[in-house]
C-alpha distance (Angstrom), angle and dihedral (degrees) to the residues before:
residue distance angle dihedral
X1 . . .
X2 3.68 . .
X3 3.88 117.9 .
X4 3.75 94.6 -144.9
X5 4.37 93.3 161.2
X6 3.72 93.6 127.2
X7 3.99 100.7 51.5
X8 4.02 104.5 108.9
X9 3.87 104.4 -146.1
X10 3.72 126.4 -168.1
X11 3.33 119.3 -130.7
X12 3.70 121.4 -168.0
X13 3.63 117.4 -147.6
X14 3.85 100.7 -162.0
X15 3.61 105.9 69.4
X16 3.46 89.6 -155.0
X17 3.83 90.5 78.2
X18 3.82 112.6 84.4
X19 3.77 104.7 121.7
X20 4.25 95.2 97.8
X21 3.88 85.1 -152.1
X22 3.99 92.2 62.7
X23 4.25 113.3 111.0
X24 4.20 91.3 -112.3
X25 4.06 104.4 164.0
X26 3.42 82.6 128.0
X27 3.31 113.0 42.5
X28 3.98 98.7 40.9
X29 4.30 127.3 65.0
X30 3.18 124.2 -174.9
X31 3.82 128.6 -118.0
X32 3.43 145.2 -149.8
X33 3.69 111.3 -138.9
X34 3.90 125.2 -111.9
X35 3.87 131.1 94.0
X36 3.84 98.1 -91.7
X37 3.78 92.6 57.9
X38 4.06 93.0 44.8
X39 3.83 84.5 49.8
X40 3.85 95.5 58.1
X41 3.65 90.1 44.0
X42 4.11 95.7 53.1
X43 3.95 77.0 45.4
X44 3.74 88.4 62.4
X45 3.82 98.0 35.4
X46 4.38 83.3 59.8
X47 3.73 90.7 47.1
X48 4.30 90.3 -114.8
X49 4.09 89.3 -72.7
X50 3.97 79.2 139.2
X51 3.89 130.8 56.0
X52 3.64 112.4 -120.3
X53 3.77 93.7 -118.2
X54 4.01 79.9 53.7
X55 4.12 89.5 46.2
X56 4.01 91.2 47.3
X57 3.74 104.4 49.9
X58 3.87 88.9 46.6
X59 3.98 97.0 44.7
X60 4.41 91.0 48.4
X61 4.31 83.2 42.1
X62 4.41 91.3 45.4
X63 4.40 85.0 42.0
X64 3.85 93.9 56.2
X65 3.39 83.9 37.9
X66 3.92 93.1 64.7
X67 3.96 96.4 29.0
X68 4.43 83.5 61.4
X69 3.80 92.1 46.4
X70 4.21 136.7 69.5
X71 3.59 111.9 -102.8
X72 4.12 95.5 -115.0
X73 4.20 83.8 59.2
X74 4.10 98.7 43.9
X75 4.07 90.6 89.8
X76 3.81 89.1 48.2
X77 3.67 100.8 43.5
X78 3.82 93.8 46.0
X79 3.56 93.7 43.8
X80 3.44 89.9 55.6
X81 3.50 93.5 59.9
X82 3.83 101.4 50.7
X83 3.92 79.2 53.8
X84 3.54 91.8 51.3
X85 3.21 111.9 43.5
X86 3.96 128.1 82.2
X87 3.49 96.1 -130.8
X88 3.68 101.1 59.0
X89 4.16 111.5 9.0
X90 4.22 87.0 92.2
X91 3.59 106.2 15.8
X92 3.86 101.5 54.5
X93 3.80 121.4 67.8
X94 4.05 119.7 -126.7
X95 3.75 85.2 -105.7
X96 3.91 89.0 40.6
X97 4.51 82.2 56.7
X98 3.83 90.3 48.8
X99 3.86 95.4 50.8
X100 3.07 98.8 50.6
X101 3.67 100.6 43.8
X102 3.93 80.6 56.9
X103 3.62 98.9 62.0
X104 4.09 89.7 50.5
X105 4.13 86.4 44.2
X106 4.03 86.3 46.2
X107 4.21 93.0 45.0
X108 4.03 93.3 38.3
X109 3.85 88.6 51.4
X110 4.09 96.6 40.3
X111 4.08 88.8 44.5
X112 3.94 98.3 49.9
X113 3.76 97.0 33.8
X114 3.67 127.5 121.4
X115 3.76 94.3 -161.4
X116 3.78 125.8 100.9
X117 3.69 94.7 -154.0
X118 3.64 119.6 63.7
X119 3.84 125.4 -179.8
X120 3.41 111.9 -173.0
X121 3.88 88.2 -154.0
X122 3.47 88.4 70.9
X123 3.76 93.8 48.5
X124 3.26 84.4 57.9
X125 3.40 108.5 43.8
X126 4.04 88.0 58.7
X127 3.38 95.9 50.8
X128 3.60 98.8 44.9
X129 4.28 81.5 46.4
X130 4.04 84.6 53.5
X131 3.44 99.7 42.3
X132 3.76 92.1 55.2
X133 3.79 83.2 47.9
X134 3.58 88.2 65.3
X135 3.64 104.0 42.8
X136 3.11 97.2 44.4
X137 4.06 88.2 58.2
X138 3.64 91.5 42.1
X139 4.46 87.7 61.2
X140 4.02 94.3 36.6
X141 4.11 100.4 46.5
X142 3.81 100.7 112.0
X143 4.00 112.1 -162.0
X144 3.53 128.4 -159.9
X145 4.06 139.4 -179.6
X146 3.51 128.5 30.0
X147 3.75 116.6 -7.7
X148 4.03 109.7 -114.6
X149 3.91 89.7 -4.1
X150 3.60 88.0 72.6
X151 3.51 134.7 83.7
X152 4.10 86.3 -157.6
X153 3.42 95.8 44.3
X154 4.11 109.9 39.4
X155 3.62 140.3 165.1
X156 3.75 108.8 -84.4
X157 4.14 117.8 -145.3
X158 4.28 123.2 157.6
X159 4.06 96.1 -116.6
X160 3.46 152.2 -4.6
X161 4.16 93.9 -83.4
X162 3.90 90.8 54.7
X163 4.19 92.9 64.5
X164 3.87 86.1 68.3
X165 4.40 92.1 50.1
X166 3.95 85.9 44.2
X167 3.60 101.2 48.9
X168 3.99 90.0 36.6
X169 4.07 90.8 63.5
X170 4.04 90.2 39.0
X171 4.16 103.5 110.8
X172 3.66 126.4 179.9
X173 4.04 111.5 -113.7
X174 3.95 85.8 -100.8
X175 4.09 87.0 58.0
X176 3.75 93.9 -103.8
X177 3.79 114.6 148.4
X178 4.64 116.1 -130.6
X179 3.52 128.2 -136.1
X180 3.42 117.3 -146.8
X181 3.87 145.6 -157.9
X182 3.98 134.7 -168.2
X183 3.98 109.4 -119.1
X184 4.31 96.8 -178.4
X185 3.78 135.1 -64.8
X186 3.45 125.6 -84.3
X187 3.86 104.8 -142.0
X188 3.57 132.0 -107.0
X189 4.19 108.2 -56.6
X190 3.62 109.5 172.1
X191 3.75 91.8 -39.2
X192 3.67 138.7 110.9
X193 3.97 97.5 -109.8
X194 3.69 136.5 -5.8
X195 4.06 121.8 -45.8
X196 3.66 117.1 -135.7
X197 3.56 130.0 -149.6
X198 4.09 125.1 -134.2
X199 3.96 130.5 -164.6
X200 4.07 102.2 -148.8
X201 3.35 124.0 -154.8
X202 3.87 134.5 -160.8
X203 4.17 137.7 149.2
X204 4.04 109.2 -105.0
X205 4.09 76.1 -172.9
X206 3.45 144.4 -31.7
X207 3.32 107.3 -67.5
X208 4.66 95.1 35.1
X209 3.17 124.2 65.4
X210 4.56 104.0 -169.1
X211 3.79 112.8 -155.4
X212 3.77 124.6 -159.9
X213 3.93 139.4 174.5
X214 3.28 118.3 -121.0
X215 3.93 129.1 174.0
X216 3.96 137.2 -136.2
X217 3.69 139.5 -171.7
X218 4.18 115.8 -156.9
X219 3.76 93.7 -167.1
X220 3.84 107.1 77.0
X221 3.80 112.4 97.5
X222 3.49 100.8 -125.1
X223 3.77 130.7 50.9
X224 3.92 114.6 -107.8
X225 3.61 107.6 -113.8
X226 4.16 85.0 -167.3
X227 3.71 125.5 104.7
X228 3.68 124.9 -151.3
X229 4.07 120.1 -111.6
X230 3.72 105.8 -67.2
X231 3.57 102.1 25.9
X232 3.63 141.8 83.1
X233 4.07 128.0 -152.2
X234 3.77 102.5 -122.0
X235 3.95 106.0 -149.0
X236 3.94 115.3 -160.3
């Protein structure tokens, strides 16, 4: 691993400036870089709605989150979280979500780089060019079929954690909770990341137990608020 803690990095906090030409004294500081100083400035970026111990245990969770995942799913994974989690899905802004996921794509790059020269203008030029990547997918994906029984048309949740809170509140029309077991994934379809498919269990009576497939996609940013034909989401 590199030891990059001596590269200074500038790190614009109106995301309106990319052009590296613009006059932006005042809209740039300069940073030493290290985690603590990357923390203050995603602080900043969110206008302090979180505490720092709040901004720090999300920012290490949202940078293993990246290092685990391919770089075309690290918007969708980490966006899923922000949306997910009850520290951040009401109290910070879309714009709020995408600055902070820049200062973890920004530290995650600068940490596990090999270069020498860094230009945070860069780093943010890709991740603004990924990010629209990903919304743009996220408004064109066109579904059809069966909702949750179809591989074209699955249940949409943020992340990997969120299949367990979906499937927990999923009841059978008579009230009956599921259980529920991964069989593979499916591939990509039209979707931002891999579908998976589920066998789903629950007791019609007593003495039958009915098993069906149904299908879910963790890379949505919101969670799907939808259940399948037959089913109800039971909210606490």
């Amino acid at each position: 691993m590199n030891d990059n803690s001596n590269i200074k990095i500038c790190y614009p906090r109106n995301r309106e400036v990319k052009n590296r030409e613009s006059k932006i004294e005042k809209d740039i500081y300069t940073i030493r870089f290290d985690e603590n100083n990357v923390i203050e400035v995603i602080s900043k970026d969110i206008n302090y709605k979180l505490d720092n111990n709040q901004v720090r245990k999300i920012f290490k969770y949202l940078v293993s989150i990246m290092l685990t995942n391919p770089k075309e799913n690290r918007i969708s994974a980490t966006y899923g979280i922000l949306n997910t989690l009850v520290e951040t899905k009401k109290s910070l802004t879309e714009e709020d979500k995408e600055n902070f996921i820049l200062g973890v794509w920004a530290y995650n790059y600068l940490k596990f780089s090999e270069k020498q020269n860094l230009d945070l203008f860069d780093i943010r030029e890709e991740y603004y060019d990924e990010l629209f990547k990903f919304k743009r997918i996220e408004n064109e994906i066109k579904v059809f079929g069966e909702f949750g029984y179809s591989e074209t048309n699955p249940i949409q949740v943020s992340n990997i954690y969120a299949i367990n809170d979906y499937f927990s509140k999923l009841r059978t029309k008579s009230g009956k909770k599921i259980k529920w077991e991964r069989i593979e994934s499916c591939g990509f379809g039209e979707f931002n990341g891999s579908t998976d498919k589920y066998l789903i269990k629950y007791r019609k009576n007593l003495l039958k137990q009915e098993t069906i497939i149904l299908y879910i996609n963790i890379y949505n940013v919101t969670n799907s608020t939808e259940a399948p034909k037959g089913f109800f989401i039971q909210n606490s």
